[in-house]
C-alpha positions as CSV (number, residue, x, y, z in Angstrom):
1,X,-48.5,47.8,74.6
2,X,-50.8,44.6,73.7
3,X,-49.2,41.5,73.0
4,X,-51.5,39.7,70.1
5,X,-53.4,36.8,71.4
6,X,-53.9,33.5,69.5
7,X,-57.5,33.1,70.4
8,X,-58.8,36.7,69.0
9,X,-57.4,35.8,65.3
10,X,-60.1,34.4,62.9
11,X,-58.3,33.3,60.7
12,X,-61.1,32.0,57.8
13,X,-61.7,29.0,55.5
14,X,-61.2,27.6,51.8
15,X,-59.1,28.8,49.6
16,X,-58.6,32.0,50.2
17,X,-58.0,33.4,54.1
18,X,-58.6,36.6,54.9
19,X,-56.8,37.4,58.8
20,X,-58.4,39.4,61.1
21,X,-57.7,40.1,64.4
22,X,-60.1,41.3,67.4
23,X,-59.5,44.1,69.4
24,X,-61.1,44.3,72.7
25,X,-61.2,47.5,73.4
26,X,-62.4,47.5,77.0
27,X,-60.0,44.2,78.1
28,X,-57.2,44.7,75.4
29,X,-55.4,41.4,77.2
30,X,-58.6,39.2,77.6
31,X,-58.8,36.7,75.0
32,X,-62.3,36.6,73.0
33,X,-63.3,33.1,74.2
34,X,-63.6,33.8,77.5
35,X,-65.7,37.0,76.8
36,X,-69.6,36.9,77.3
37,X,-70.3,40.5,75.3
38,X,-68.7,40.8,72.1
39,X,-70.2,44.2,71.2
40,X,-67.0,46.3,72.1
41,X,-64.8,43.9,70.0
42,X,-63.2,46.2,66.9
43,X,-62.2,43.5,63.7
44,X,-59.3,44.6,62.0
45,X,-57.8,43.0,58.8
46,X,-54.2,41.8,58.9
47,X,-53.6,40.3,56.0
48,X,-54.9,37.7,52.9
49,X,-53.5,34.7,51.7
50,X,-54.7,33.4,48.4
51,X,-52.3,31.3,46.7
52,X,-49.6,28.1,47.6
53,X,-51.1,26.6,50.8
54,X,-53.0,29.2,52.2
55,X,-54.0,28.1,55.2
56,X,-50.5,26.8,56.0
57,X,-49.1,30.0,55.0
58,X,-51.6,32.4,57.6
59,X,-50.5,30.4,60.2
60,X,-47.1,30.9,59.5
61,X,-47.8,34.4,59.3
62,X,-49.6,34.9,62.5
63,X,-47.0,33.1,64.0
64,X,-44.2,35.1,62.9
65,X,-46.5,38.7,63.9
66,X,-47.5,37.4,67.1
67,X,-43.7,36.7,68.4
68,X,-42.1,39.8,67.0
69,X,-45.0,42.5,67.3
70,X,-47.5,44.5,69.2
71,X,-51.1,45.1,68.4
72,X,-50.5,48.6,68.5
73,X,-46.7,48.2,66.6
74,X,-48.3,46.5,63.8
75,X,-51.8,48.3,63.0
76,X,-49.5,51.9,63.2
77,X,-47.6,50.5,60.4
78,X,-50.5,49.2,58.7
79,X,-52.1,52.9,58.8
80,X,-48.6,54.0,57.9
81,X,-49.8,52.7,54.2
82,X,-47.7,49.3,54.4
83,X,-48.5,46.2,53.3
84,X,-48.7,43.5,55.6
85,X,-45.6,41.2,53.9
86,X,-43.4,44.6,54.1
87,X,-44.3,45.0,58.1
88,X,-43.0,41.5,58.3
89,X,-40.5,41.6,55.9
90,X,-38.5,44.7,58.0
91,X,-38.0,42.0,61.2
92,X,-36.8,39.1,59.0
93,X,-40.1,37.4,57.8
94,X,-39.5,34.7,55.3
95,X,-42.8,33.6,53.7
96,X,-43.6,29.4,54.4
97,X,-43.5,28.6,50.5
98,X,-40.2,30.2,50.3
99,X,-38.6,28.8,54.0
100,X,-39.6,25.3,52.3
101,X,-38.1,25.8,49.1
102,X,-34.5,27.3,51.0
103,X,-35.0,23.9,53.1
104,X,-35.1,21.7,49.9
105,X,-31.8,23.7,48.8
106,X,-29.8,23.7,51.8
107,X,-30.0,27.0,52.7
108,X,-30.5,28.4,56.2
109,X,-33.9,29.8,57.0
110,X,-32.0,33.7,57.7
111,X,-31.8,36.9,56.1
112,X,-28.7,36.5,54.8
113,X,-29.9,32.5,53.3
114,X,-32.7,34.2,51.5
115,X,-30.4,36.6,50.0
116,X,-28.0,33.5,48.9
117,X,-31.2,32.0,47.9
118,X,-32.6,34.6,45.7
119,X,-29.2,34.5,43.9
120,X,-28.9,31.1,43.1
121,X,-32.3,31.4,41.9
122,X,-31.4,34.1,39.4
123,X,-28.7,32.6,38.4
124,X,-30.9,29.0,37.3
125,X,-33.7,31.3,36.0
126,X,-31.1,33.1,33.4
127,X,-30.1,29.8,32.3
128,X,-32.8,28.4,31.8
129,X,-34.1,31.5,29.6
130,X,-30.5,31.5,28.1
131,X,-31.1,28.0,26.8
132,X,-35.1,28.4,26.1
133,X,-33.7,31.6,23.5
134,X,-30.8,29.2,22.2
135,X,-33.9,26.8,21.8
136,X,-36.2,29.4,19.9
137,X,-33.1,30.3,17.7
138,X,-32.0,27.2,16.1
């Protein structure tokens, strides 16, 4: 099983990053930079970040896939019809926009702080719409 490499990521530019990895399929554990033929090299996609910090959030991303998966762990699920955020999500990935906002709140960066998170957040959202109806009704 191939362990993702850093270097064989392109990770784009502007405001919109599309991820894709390189496979090398003759040296699967040779990073691209120190190839001199890049003809056997297979680009995948792994993911696209559009919105809230994009570059900032890919790296997170990469980050995250790089530590908990293998090449060959996360293109199977990819096949398998998921979405890249779901592959992530199963092994406790917690995108960068919303490990900053649990930060600014005090909760930990877990599982179990998003799901405390995602409460608290309902809980201020159906207030607020509470008094925006009281609002439209007076």
């Amino acid at each position: 099983m191939a362990k993702f490499i850093k270097e064989n990521f392109n990770m784009g530019s502007g405001s919109e990053r599309w991820v894709e990895y390189m496979v090398d399929t003759k040296h699967p554990n040779t990073p691209r930079t120190k190839l001199s033929d890049w003809s056997h090299l297979d680009r995948r996609f792994v993911a696209r970040f559009k919105y809230f910090n994009p570059g900032r959030s890919a790296n997170h991303f990469v980050k995250f896939l790089m530590k908990n998966f293998t090449v060959e762990e996360y293109f199977e699920a990819r096949k398998s019809g998921k979405t890249p955020a779901h592959i992530l999500k199963e092994k406790g990935y917690i995108c960068y926009n919303i490990q900053k906002k649990m930060k600014e709140r005090g909760f930990p960066i877990t599982p179990e702080g998003k799901k405390l998170y995602d409460e608290e957040m309902i809980k201020v959202w159906e207030k607020e719409e509470k008094a925006y109806r009281e609002k439209q009704t007076a």
